[in-house]
VOVEXBA-20483 format. One record per residue (C-alpha): residue in one letter; x, y, z. Coordinates in steps of 0.02 Angstrom, whole numbers, plus 50000, padded with zeros to 5 digits. Each point is the difference from the previous one (the first is absolute). Layout:
aXYZ ...
This chain:
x500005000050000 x501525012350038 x500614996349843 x498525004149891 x499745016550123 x501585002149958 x500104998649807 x498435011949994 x500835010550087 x501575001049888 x498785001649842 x499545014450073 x501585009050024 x500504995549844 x498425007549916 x500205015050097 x501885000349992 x499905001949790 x498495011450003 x501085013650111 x501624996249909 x499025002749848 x499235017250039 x501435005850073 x501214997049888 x498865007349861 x499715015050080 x501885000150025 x500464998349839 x498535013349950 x500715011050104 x501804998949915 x499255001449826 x499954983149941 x498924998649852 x498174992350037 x500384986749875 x501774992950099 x499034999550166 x498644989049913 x501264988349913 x501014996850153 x499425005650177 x498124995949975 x500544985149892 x501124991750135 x498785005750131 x498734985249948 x501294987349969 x500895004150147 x499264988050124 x500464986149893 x501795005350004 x500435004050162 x499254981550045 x501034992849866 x501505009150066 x499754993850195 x499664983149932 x501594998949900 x501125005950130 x499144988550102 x500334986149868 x498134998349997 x500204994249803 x498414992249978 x499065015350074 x500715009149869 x499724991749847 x498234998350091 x499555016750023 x500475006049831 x499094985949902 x498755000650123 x499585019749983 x500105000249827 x498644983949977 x498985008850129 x500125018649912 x499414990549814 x498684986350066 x499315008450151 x500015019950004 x499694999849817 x498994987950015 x499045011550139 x500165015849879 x499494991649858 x498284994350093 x499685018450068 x500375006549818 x500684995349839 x501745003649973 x500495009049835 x501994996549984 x500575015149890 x501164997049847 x501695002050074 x499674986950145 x499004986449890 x501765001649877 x501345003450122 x499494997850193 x499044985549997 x501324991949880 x501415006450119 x499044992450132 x499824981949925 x502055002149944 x500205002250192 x499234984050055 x501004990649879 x501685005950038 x499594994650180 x499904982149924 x501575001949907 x500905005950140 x499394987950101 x500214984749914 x501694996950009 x499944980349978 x499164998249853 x500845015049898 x501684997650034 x500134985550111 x500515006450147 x500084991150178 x498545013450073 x498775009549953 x500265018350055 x500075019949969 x501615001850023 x500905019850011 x500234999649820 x498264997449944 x499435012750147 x501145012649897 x499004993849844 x498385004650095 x500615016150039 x500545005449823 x498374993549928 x499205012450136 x500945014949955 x499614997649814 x498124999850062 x500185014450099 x500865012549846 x498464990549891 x498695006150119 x500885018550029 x500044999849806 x498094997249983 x499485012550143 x501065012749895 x499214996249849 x498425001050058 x498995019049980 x498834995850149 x501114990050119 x498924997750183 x500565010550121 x500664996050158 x499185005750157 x501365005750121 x499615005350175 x500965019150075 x501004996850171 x501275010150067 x501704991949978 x500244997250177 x498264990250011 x500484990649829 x501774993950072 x498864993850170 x498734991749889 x501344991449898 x500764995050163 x498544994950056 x499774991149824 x501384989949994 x499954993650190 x498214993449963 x500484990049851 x501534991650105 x499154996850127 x498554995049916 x501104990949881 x500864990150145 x498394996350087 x499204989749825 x501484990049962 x500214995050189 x498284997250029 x499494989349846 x501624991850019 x499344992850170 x498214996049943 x500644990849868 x500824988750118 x498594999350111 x498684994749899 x501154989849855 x499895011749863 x501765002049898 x500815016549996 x499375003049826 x498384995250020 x499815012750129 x500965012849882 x498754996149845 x498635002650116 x499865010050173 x501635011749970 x499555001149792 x498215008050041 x500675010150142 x501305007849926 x498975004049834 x498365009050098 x500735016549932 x499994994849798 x498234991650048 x499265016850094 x500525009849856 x499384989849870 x498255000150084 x499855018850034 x500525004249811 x498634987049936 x498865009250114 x500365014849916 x500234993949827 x501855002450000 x500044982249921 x501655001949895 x500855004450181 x499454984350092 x500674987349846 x501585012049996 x500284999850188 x499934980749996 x501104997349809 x501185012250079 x500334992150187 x499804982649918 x501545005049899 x500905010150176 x499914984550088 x500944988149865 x501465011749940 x500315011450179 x499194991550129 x500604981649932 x501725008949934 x500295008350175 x499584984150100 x501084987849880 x501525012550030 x499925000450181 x499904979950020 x499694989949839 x498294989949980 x500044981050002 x498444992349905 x499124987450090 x499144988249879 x498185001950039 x500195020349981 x500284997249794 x498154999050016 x499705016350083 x501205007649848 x499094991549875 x498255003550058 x500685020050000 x500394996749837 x498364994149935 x499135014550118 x501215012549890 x499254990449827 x498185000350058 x500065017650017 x500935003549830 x498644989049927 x498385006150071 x500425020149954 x499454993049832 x498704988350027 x498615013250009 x499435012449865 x501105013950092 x501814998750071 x499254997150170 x499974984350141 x497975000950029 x499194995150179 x499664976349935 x502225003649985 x500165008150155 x498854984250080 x501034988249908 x501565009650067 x499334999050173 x499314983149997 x501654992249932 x501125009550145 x498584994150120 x500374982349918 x501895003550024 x500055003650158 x498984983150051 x501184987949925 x501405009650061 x499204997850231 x499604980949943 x501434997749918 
C-alpha cells in the first residue's frame, strides 16, 4: 500500500515538476527575447516528454534496463492505441499534409530502428541483444535531424501556432525552475523505486510494470493535452503532440538512456517493439482509409479496443 501511495505520489511531482519547469523556463526565455517559435520547438516540446526521460534516466543509472526499454515502448503504444484512440472517439482527427507524409512516416521509421537496434542476434550474430553506446549515438543523430526538420517546417509555415508563454519576474522564474526540476527528481526517484518494489511484490517483471503503470503515468501530460485540444477542435495539435513525443521518446529519451547504461533485450520485449511497430502502420494506414485524411471515431474504438486487448495479454501473460 506504501508503495502505490507512494508511486502516486511521485506521478504527481513529476506532473507538477514539468508543468513549472515548463512555464518558467518559457517565460524565461520570453523574457530574454527568444523567438516564440524556439520556445515551442524545445522548452514546451521537452516539457511533455520530460517525465518519460527523467524516469528513463533514474532507471538507467539505476541499471533498471528493462524499465527503460519499457517505458519508452510502453508510452509510445499507449500515446497511438489509447489517447488517440480516446481523441479519435471524442472527435475525428484530420492529420494535415505534412504529418500524414512526414510525421507519421518518421514515426513508423522510429519504431523500426528500435528493432534494428535491438536485434543484435539475428542481424549480425552477436552473443546479446542490446543498445549499446554506439547505437544510442545513432538515436541521438536521428533526433537532431528531426529536430532541424521540424524547426524547418515551423519556419516555413505563414501561420505557425503560437506559443502561450506565461510573464514572471526573473527571480520568481529561477524559483519556479528550481522548484521545477526538484519535483521531477524527486518525483522521478519516487516511480522507479516504487514500481521497482511492486513489481517484486506482486510478480510482475520490471518491464511489464514499465509498459504499463510507469508508461501511462509518465504520459498523462501528452494524454491531457490531446483531450483539451479535441475539446476545442484543435485536432491537428492532439495527433501532432502524440507523432511528435512518440518520435522524443525513441531518438532522445531511448538515445539518452542507451548512453548512460546500454539496453539489453530480453526476448519476450521483441513483442512490445513489434506491436509499436504495427501501432505506427495502423495509424499510417487508417489517415487514408476514410474519404478525408482523417482517423474517424470506429478507428479510434479499434485503437482503444486493441490497446485494451494489449494490455490483457500482457497482466495474464
Amino acid at each position: 500500500m506504501l508503495n502505490i501511495l507512494l508511486l502516486l505520489v511521485g506521478f504527481v511531482a513529476l506532473i507538477f515538476g514539468a508543468s513549472k519547469l515548463v512555464d518558467a523556463a518559457s517565460g524565461l526565455a520570453a523574457k530574454f527575447g527568444i523567438p516564440n517559435i524556439v520556445i515551442g520547438l524545445t522548452i514546451v516540446a521537452f516539457g511533455t516528454s520530460a517525465p518519460e526521460l527523467v524516469v528513463n534516466i533514474i532507471a538507467a543509472v539505476n541499471e533498471n534496463t528493462q524499465m527503460v526499454l519499457g517505458n519508452v515502448l510502453g508510452s509510445n503504444i499507449f500515446n497511438i492505441l489509447g489517447i488517440l484512440g480516446i481523441s479519435a472517439i471524442i472527435y475525428p482527427l484530420a492529420v494535415k499534409t505534412n504529418t500524414t507524409w512526414y510525421e507519421i512516416p518518421l514515426n513508423l521509421l522510429a519504431a523500426i530502428v528500435v528493432l534494428v537496434v535491438s536485434a543484435d542476434i539475428f542481424l549480425i550474430g552477436d552473443g546479446q541483444n542490446i543498445i549499446s553506446r554506439s547505437d544510442a549515438i545513432l538515436l541521438l543523430l536521428f533526433f537532431t535531424v528531426f529536430l532541424v526538420y521540424t524547426i524547418a517546417v515551423s519556419k516555413s509555415e505563414k501561420t505557425a501556432e503560437k506559443t502561450e508563454v506565461k510573464q514572471y519576474k526573473t527571480v520568481t522564474a529561477v524559483f519556479f525552475i528550481i522548484i521545477g526540476l526538484a519535483g521531477l527528481i524527486v518525483g522521478g526517484q519516487l516511480i522507479v523505486s516504487s514500481a521497482t518494489s511492486i513489481a517484486q511484490q506482486i510478480g510482475l517483471s520490471e518491464r511489464v510494470i514499465g509498459l504499463t503503470i510507469v508508461s501511462i503515468g509518465t504520459s498523462l501530460p501528452e494524454l491531457a493535452t490531446s483531450i483539451v485540444a479535441v475539446k476545442k477542435k484543435n485536432v491537428d495539435i492532439a495527433i501532432g503532440n502524440v507523432v511528435g513525443s512518440n518520435i522524443f521518446n525513441v531518438f532522445f529519451v531511448l538515445g539518452v538512456s542507451a548512453f548512460i547504461n546500454p539496453v539489453s533485450i530480453a526476448q519476450n520485449a521483441f513483442l512490445d517493439i513489434v506491436l509499436n511497430i504495427v501501432a505506427g502502420f495502423i495509424l499510417f494506414v487508417f489517415v487514408f482509409t476514410g474519404k478525408y485524411r482523417q482517423i474517424d471515431r470506429w478507428e479510434g474504438i479499434v485503437f482503444l479496443m486493441l490497446y485494451i486487448a494489449y494490455l490483457v495479454w500482457l497482466i495474464g501473460f
